[in-house]
Structures are given as C-alpha cells and as structure tokens.
N, C-alpha and C positions, 0 to 999 in steps of 0.2 A: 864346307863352303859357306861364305857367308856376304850376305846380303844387304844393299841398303836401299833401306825405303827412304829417297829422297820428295814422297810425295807427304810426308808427314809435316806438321807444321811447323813451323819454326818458332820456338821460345822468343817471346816479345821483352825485347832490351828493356829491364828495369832497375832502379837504383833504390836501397833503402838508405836509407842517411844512416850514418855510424857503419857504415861497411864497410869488410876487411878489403883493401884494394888492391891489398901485395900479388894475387894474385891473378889480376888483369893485363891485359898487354896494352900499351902504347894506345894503337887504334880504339880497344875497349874503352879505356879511357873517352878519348873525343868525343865516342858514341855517346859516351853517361855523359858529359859537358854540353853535349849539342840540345842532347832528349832535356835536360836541367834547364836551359836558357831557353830553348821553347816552351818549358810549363811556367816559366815565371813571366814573359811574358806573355802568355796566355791570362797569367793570374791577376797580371796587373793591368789588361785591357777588363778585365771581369769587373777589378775593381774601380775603374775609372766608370766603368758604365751605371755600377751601381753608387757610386759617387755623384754622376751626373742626375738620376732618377733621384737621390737624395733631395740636390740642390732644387731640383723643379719642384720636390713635395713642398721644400720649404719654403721656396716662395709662394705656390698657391697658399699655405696655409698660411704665411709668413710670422715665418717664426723668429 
C-alpha cells in the first residue's frame, strides 16, 4: 500500500542559469520566465532606489 503525504512542502520553483531545460514541460517553462521577470524587476526597482539615494548624496555633498 502506498501512501502520499500531501502535507509535505512543496519544492519552491527555482532556476539556475546554464540549466539543462530539455527536460521541463511547456507550463515549467512559463513558471521559470514569470519567477525571472519578477526578480529582474525587482532588481532594477533596487537599483533605481539606490540610484536615487546616490543622486541625493551627491547633491548634498555636491559632487
């Protein structure tokens, strides 16, 4: 008899860059493009912000 423990957690969708992809299916896919466009724009509201605290430093010190 056998059993499934659907109380266990679920492996959290991650992508290494250089990864074999031959064996993903279709939706796999989207998952890794959607999770990839959310961390880059994540990346690059990070960097606007620390863009923005740049420009203020330099003006008070003005540089």
């Amino acid at each position: 008899m056998t059993f499934i423990d659907d109380d266990r957690p679920k492996k959290k969708v991650t992508h290494e860059i250089g990864q074999d992809l031959s064996l993903l299916s279709v939706g796999e896919l989207d998952e890794r493009i959607n999770l990839l466009k959310t961390e880059i724009e994540r990346l690059a509201a990070d960097r606007a912000r620390k863009e923005a605290s740049r420009s203020a430093a330099d003006a008070v010190f003005k540089r």
